[in-house]
MIKOL-61626 format. One record per residue: x, y, z of N, C-alpha, C in turn; residue in three letters. Coordinates in steps of 0.001 Angstrom, whole numbers, plus 500000, padded with zeros to 6 digits. Layout:
N
XYZXYZXYZALA ...
***
This chain:
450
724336568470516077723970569387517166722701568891517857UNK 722968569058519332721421568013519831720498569283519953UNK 719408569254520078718254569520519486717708570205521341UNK 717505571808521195717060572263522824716291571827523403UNK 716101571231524382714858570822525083713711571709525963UNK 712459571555525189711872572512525844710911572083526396UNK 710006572501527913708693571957528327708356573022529087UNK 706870572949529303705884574015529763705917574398531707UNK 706281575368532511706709574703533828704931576112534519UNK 704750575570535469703666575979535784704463577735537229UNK 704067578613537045704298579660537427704137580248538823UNK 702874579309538822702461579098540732702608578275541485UNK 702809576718540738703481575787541550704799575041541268UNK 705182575220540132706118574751539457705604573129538651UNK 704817573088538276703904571637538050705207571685536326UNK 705325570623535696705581570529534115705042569329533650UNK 705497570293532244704235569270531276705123569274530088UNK 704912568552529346705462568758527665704595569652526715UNK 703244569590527297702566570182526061702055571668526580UNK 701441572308526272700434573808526972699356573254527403UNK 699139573621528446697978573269529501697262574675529595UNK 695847574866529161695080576288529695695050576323531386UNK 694960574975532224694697575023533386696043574178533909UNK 696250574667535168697785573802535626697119572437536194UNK 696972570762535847696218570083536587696529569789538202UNK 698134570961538987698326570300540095697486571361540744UNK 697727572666540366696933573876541530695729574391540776UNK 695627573679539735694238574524538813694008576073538627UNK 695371576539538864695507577932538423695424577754536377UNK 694659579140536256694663579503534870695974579931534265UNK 695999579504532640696947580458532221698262580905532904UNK 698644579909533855700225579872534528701514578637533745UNK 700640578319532852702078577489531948702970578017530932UNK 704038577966531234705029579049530454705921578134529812UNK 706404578669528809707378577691527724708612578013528645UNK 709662577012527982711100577118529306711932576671528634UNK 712714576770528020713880576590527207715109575958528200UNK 715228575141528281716642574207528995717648573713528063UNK 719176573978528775719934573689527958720154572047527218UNK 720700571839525870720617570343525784721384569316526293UNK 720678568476526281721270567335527130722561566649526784UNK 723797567029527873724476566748527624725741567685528038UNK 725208568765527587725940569979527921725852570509528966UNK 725428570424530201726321570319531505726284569488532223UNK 726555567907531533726696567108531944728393566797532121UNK 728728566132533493729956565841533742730277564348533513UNK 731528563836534103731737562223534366731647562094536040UNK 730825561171536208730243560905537471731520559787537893UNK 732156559729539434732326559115539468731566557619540046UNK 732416556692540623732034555813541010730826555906542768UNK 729525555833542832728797555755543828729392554904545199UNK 729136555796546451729386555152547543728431555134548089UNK 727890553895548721727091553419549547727477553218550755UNK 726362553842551845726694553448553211725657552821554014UNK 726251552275554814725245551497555924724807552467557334UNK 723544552216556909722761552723558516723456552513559573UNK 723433551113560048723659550368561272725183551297561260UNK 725861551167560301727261551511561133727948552846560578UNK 726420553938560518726993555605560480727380556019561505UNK 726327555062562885726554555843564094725291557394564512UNK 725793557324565376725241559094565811725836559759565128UNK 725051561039564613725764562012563594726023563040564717UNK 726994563940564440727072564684565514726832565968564964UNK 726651566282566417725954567908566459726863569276565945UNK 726466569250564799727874570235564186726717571541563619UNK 725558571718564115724685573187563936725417574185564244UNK 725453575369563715726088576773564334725272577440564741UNK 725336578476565456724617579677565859724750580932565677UNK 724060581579565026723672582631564748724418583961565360UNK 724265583476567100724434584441567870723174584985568382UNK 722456584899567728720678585297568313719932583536568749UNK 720161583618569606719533582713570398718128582263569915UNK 716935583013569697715415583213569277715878582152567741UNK 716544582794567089716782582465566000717271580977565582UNK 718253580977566605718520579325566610717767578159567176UNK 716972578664567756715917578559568492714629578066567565UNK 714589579022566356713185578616565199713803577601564206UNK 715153578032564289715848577018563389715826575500563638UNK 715357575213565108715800573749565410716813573633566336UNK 717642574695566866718529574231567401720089574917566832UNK 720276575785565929721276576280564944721122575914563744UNK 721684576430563035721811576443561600722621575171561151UNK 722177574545560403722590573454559832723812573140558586UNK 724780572903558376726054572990557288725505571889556281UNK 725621572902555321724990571809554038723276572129553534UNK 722828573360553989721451573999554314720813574591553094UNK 719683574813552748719499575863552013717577576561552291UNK 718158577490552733717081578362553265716529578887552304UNK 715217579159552681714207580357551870713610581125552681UNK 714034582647552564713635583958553435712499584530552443UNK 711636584171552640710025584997551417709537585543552273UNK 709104586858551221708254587652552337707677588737551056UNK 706532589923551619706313590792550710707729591663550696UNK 707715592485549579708899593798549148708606594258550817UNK 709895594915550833710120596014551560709962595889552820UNK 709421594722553417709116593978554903710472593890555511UNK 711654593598555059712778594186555969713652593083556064UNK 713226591786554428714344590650554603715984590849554541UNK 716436591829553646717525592280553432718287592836554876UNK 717216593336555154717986593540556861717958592658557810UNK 717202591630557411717166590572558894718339590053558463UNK 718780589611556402720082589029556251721253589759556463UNK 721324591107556581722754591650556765722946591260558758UNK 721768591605559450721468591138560909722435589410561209UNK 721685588953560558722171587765560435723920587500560093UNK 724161587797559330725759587593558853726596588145559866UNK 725880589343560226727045589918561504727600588991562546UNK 726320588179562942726404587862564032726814586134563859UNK 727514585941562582727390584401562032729170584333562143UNK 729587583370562808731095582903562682731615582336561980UNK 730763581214561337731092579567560786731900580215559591UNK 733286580718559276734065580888558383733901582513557676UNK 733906582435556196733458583925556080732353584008555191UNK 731975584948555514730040585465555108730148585939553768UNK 729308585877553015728861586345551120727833586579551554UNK 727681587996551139726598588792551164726464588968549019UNK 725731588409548388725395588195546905724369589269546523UNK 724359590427546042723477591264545560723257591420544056UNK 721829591106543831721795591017542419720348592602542029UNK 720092593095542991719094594347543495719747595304543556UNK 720622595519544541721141596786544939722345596841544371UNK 723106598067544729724248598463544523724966598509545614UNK 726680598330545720727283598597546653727404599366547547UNK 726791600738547079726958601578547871725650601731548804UNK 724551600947547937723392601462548859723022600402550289UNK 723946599056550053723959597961550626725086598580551943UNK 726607599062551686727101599536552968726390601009553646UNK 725333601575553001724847602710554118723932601797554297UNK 723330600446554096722368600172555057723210599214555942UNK 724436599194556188725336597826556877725816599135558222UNK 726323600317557428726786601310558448725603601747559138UNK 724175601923558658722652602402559873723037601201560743UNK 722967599764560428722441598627561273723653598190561936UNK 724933599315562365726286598702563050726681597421562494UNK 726382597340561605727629595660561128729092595881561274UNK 729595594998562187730743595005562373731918594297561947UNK 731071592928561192732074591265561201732624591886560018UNK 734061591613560241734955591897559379735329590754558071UNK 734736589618558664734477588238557163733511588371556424UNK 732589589452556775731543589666555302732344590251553886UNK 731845589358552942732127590062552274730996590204551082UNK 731067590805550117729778591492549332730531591923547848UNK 729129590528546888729358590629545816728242590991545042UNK 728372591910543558727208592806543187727102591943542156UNK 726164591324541576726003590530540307724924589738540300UNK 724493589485539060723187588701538616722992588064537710UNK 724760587212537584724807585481536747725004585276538249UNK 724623584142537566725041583031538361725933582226538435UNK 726501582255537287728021581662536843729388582036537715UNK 729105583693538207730141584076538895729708583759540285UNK 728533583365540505728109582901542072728630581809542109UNK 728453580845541203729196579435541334730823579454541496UNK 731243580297540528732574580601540750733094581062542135UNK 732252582215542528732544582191544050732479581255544866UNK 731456580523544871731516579314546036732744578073545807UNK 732577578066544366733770577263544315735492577451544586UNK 735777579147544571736705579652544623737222579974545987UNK 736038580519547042735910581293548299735376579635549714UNK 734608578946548940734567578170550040733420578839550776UNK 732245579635550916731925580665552320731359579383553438UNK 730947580096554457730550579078555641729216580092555236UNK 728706580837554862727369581303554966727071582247554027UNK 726219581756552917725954582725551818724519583020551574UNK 724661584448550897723318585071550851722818585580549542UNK 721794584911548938721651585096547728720250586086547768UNK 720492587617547076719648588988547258719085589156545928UNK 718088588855545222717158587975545899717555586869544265UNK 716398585529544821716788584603543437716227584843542157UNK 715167585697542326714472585957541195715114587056540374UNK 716034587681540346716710588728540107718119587975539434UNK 718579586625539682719695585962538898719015585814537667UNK 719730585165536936719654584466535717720966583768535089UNK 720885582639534525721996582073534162721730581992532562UNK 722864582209531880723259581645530697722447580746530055UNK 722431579670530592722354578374529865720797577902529618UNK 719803578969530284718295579302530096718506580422529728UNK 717551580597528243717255581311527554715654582453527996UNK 715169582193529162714085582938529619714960584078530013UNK 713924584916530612713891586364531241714275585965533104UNK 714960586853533713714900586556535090713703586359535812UNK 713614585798536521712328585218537388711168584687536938UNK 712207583780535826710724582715535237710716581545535484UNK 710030580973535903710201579575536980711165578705536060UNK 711662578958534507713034577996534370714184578001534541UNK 714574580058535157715229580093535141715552580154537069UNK 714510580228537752714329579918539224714451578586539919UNK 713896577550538477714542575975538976715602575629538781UNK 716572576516537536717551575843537253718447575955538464UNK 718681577821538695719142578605539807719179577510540475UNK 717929577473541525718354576507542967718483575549542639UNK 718286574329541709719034573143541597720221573435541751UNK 721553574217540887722789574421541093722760575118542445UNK 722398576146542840723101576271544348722553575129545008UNK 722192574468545489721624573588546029722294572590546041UNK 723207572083544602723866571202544466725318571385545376UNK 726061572687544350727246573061545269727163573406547171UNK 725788574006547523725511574143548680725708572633549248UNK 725008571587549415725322569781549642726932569519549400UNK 727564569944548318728928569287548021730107570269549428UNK 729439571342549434730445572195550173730049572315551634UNK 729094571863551948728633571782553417728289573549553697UNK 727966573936552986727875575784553358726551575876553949UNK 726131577289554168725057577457554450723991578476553423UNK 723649578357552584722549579196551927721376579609552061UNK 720765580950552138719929581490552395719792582623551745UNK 717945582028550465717871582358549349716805583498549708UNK 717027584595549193715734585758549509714664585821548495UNK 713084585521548668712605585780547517711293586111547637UNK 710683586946546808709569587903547325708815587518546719UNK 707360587554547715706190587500547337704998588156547114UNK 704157587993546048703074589582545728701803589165546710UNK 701120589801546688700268589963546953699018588807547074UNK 698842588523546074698132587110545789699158585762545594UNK 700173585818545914701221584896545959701398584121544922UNK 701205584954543684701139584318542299702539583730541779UNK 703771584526542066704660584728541796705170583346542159UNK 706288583181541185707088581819541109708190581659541501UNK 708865582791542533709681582489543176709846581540544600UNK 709146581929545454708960581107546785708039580274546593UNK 706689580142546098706079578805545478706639577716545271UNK 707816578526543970708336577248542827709598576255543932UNK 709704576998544770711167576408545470711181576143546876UNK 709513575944547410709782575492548829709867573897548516UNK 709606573198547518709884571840547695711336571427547570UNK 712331572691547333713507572241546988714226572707547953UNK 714087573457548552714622573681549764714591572731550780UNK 715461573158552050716008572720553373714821573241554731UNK 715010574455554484713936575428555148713250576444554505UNK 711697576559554917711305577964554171711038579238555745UNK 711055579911555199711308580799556664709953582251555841UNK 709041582489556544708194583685555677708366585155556531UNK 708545585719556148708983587190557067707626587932556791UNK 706686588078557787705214589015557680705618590048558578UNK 704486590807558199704242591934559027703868593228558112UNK 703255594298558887702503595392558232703924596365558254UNK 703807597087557028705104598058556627704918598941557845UNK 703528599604557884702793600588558542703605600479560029UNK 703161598939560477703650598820562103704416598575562497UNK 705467598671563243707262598661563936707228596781564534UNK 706613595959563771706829594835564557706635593722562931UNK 707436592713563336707483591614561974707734590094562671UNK 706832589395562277707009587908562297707535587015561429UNK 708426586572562317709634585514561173708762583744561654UNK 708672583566560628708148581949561037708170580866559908UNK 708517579592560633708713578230559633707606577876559276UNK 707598577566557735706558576980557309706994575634556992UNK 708460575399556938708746573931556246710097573977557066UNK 710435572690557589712051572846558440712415571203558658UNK 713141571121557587713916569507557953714387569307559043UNK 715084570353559770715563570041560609715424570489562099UNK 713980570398562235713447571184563435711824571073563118UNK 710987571597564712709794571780564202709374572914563427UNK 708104573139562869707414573830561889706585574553562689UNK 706352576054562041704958577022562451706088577752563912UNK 707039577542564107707693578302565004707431579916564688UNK 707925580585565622707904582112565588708928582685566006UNK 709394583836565812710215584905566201709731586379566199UNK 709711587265567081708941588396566784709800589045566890UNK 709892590236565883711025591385565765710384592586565969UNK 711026593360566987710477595056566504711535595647565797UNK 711033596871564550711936597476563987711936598990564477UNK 713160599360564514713406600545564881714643600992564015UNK 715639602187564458715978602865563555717895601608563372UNK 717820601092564137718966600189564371718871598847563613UNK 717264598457563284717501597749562912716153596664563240UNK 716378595131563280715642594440564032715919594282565087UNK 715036594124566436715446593797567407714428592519567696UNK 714891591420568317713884590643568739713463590509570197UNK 712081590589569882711254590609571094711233589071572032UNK 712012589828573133712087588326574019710541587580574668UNK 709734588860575462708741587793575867707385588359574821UNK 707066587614573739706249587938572464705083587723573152UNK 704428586757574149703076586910574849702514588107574673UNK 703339589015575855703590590518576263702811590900575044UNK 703399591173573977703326591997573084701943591584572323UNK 701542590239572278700237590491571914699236590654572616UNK 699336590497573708698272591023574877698412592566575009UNK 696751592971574516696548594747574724696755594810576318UNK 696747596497576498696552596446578030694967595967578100UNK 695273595275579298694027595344580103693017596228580827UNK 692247596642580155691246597881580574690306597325581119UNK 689464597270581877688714597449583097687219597052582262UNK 686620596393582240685624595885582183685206595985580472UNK 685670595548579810686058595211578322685632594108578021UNK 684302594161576796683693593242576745684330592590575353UNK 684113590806574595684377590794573510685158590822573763UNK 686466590114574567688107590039574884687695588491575325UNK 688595587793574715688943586171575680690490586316575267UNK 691241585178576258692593585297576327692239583720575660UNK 693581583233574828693762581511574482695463581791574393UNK 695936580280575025697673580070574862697303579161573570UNK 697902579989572967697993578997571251699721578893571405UNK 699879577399570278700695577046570156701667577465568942UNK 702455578159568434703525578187567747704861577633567196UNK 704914576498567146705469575435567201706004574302568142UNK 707034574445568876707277574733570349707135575578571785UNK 706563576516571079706420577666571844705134578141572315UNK 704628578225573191703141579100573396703424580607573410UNK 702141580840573043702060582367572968700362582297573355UNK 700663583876574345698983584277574899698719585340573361UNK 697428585146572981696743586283571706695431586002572911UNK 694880587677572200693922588306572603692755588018571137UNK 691888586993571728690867587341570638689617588312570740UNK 689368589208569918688570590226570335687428589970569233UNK 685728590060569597684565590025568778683803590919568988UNK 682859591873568082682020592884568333680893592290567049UNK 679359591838568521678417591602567874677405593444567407UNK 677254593336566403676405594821566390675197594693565645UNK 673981595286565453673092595010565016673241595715563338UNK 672672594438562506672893594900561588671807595499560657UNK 672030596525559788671034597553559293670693596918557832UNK 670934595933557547670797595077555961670693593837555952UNK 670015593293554954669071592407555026669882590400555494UNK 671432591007555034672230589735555185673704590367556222UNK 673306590071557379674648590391558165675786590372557103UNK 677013591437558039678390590924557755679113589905558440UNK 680213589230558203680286588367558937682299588731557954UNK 683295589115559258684451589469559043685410589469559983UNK 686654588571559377688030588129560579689007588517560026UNK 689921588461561002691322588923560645691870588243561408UNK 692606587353560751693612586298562271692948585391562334UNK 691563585387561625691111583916562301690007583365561107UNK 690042582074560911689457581620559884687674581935559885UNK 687764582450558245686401582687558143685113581997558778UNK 685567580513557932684844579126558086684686578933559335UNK 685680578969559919685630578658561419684844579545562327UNK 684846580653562291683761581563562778682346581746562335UNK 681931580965560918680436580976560747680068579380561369UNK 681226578696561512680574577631562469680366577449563550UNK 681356578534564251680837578565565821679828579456565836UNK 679295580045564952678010581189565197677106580522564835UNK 676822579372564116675760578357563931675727577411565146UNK 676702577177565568676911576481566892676313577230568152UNK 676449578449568293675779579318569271674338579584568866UNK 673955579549567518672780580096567434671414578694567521UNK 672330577406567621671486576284567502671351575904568915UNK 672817575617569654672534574893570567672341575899572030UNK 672586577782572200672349577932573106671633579185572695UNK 670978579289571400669696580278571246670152581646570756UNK 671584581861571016671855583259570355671805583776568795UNK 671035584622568908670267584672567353671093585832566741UNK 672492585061566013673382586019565979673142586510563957UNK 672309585826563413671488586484562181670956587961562185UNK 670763588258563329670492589738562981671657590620563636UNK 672847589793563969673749591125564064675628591219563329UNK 675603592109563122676763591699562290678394590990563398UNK 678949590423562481680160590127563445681269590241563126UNK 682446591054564170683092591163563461684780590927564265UNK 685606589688564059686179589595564703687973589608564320UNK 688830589140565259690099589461565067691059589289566399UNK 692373588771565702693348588775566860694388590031566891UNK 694796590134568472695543591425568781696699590998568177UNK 697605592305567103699086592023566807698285591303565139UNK 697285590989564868697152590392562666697831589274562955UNK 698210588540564097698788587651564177697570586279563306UNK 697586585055562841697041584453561612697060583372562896UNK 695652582967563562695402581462564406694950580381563435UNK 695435579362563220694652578152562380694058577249563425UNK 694829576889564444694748575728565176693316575514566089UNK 692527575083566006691259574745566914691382574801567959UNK 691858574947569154692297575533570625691878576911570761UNK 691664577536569532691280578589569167689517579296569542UNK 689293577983569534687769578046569232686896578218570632UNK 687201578109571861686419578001572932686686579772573584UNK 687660580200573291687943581630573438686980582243572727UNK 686929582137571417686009583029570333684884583054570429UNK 684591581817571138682697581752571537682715582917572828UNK 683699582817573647683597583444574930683408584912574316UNK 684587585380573691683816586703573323683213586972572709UNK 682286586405570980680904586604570851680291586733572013UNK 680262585902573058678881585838573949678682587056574544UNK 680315587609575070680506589021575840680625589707575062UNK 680148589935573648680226591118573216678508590934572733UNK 677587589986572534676220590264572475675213590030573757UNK 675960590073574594675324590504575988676210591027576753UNK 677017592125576022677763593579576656678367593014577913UNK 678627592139578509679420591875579615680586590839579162UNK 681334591889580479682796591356579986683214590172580962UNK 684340589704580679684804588496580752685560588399582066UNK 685655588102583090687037587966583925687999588185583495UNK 688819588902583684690349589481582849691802588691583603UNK 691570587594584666692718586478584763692096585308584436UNK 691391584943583571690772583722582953691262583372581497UNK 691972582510581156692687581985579629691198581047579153UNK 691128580619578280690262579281577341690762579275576885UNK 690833577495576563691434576221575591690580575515575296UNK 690120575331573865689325574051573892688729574451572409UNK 688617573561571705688161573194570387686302572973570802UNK 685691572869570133684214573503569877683797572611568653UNK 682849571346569103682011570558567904680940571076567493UNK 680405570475566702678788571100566246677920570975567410UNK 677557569844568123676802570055569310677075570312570503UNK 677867571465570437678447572575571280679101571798572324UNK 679744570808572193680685570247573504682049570663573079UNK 682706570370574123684528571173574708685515570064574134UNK 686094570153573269687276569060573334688983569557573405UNK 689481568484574195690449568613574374691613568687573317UNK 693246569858573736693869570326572624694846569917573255UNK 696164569662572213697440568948572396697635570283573408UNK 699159569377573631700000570119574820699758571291575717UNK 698604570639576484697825571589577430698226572173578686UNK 699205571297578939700433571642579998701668573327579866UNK 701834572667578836702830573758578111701939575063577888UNK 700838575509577288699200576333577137699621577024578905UNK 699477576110579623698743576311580938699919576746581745UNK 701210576483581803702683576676582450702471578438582106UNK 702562578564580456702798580289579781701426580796580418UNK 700010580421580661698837581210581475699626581858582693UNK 699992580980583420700409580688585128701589581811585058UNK 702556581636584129703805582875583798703809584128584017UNK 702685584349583121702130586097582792700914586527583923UNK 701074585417585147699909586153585700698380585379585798UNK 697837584836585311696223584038584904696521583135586100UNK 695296583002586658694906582774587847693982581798587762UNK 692952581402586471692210580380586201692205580312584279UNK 692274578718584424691865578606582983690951577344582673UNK 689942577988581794688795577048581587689189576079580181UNK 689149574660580251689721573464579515688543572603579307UNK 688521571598578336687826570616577977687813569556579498UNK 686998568578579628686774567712581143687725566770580084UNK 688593566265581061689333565130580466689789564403581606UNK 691011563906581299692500563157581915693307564010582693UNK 692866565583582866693298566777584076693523566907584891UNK 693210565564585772693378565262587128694869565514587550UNK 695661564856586766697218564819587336698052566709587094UNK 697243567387586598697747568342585853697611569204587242UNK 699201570164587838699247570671588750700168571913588317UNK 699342572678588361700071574029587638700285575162589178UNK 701277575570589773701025576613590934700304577717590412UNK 699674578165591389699170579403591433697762579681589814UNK 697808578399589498696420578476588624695272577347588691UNK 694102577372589191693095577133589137692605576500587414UNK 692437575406587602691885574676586153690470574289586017UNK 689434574948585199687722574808585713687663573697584208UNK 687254572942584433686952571062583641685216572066583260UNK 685234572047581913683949571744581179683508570863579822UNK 682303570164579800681711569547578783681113569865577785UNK 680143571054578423679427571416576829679584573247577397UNK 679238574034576181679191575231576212678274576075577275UNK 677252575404577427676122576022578454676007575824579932UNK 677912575069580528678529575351581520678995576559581393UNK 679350577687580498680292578596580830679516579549581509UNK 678064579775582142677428580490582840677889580522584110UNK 677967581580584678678249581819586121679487581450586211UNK 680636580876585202681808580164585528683511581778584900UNK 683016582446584244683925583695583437683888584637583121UNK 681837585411583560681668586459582961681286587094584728UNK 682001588214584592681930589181585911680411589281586254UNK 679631589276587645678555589248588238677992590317588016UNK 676654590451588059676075591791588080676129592875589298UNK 
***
């Protein structure tokens, strides 16, 4: 009898080891190495046949065999449609509304017939949420279980063109001896769908939730094994959710989709600018507009700052949407190179919509409203900023400034202030482009006259 094989698999990143590690050496998380019992070698091993090799030069063009959704937006974040032979990851916190974007999804999916896989709910509680959200496609079909053995059996039996696994951490197979949702029994899981998903050309799309501190070893352990990871955010509290790529073989990354929820369901929001731009109120200080980029896509966010004087001995200093780091360096940047002595007041900033900016394009907006919010005057309200922000307060230029400046010109903006560059050729109708070098041009150039 061969002898079980066992090794230690790490809980937050999926790292392994043979021996117990107190610290994981890939993410240096504590106390995340867990024993993992795998079946022995041998025993689900098959006879392989003979390997085929092919040549580059004479595959040719592969052709365009993506499907669509039916939601346009969607095929759209995807790359272009959904890909045959795929395997998705839908992560998100509980209760954010993945289960409904996947029943959303299947309705509107053709490529053969749909598996809806529930290993959470029950049948009955899955068709009153199919009958609220009008599902109509008559090829769904919906299986209640949490082996995995009979999932394999299905795919192997049914063939689907698009399957939905509710959620992965909730399977468990046989042939691992852990508890459900322990990263041995979460690697074994998607290795096998993953495998049959490649052999059958299907489409899979794995649901799997994330806590709070993103400790959990479901979507961690399995974005390297995946096709796509897809993260579903948004506040329970507020009627609106962002679907966006964090990883996409087959398309670009950091894309977006914005959904509002209502009693039907998701709906997606066609022009998402719109929606993160507050109204415009009338002499509103501590507002700059920036076209940030979203993968392919621009989007206008409203960055908003309120300098206030602070009553204790070490300011606050607090963002939402926008990197910490990045905001105590442009406030050292303002307080060195154009005197604003922002140490004695607290700051406290944020983008409209919790929407999350990383990208440095970011940065010439955020100075604009510190400045208008610690000398109470507001900003020109058809004026956008673009432009990244060094330590000795000069403007630099941000990718695809064209595309930024087309979505300004769209919604209305009438001038937008940019880094001095190569701008010359850049001819946008109906918008005005003001070229600056260092920060202590923006006088007299964006903030309304006295």
């Amino acid at each position: 009898m061969k002898k079980e094989k066992q090794e230690y698999l790490c809980s937050a990143c999926g790292y392994r080891s043979a021996r117990w590690l107190g610290r994981c050496p890939q993410c240096q998380a504590w106390e995340t190495m867990e024993l993992t019992s795998l079946a022995p070698a041998g025993s689900q091993g098959k006879a392989k046949a003979k390997i085929i090799l092919y040549s580059i030069q004479a595959a040719g063009k592969p052709e365009n065999t993506r499907f669509s959704c039916g939601l346009p937006e969607i095929d759209q974040l995807m790359g272009g449609g959904f890909m045959p032979g795929s395997v998705i990851l839908l992560g998100g916190d509980p209760g954010v509304g993945k289960s409904t974007l996947a029943l959303q999804l299947l309705n509107h999916f053709s490529n053969g017939r749909s598996f809806y896989v529930s290993a959470e709910e029950s049948g009955d509680q899955i068709l009153q949420r199919a009958e609220r959200l009008g599902i109509t496609n008559p090829d769904i079909r919906l299986l209640i279980t949490n082996e995995l053995e009979e999932v394999v059996q299905l795919i192997e039996q049914e063939n689907p063109g698009f399957l939905i696994i509710d959620s992965i951490q909730t399977l468990r197979s046989s042939a691992i001896e852990n508890l459900p949702g322990t990263p041995g029994q979460i690697r074994f899981i998607a290795d096998r769908l993953t495998e049959l998903t490649k052999q059958r050309s299907c489409i899979t799309l794995l649901i799997g939730h994330v806590t709070k501190d993103g400790s959990l070893a479901g979507p961690k352990l399995l974005e390297h094994l995946v096709d796509t990871v897809l993260y579903f955010e948004g506040d329970q509290n507020l009627n609106f959710r962002i679907l966006r790529t964090t990883k996409n073989r087959f398309g670009a990354v950091n894309n977006l989709t914005v959904f509002q929820m209502n009693q039907k369901g998701l709906e997606v929001v066609s022009n998402p600018s719109l929606y993160f731009l507050d109204q415009h109120l009338a002499d509103r200080t501590g507002v700059a507009i920036v076209p940030t980029m979203q993968g392919v896509r621009s989007l206008l966010i409203e960055v908003q700052a309120l300098a206030s004087k602070t009553h204790f001995g070490a300011p606050q200093r607090t963002a939402y949407g926008i990197d910490h780091k990045r905001l105590s360096l442009l406030l050292a940047v303002l307080d060195k190179k154009l005197g604003f002595e922002f140490g004695f007041f607290d700051v406290f900033c944020r983008t409209s919509g919790g929407l999350s900016i990383q990208e440095p394009a970011i940065d010439l907006a955020l100075v604009v409203a510190l400045i208008s919010s610690i000398r109470d005057q507001p900003v020109k309200p058809d004026t956008v900023f673009i432009g990244e922000v060094g330590l000795n307060g000069e403007v630099r230029g941000v990718s695809q400034l064209e595309t930024r400046l087309q979505e300004a010109a769209r919604l209305g903006f009438r001038s937008a202030v940019v880094a001095a560059g190569k701008n010359g050729e850049l001819r946008i109708p109906d918008l005005k482009i003001i070229e600056i070098q260092y920060l202590n041009e923006l006088q007299g150039l964006i903030f309304h006259r006295a």
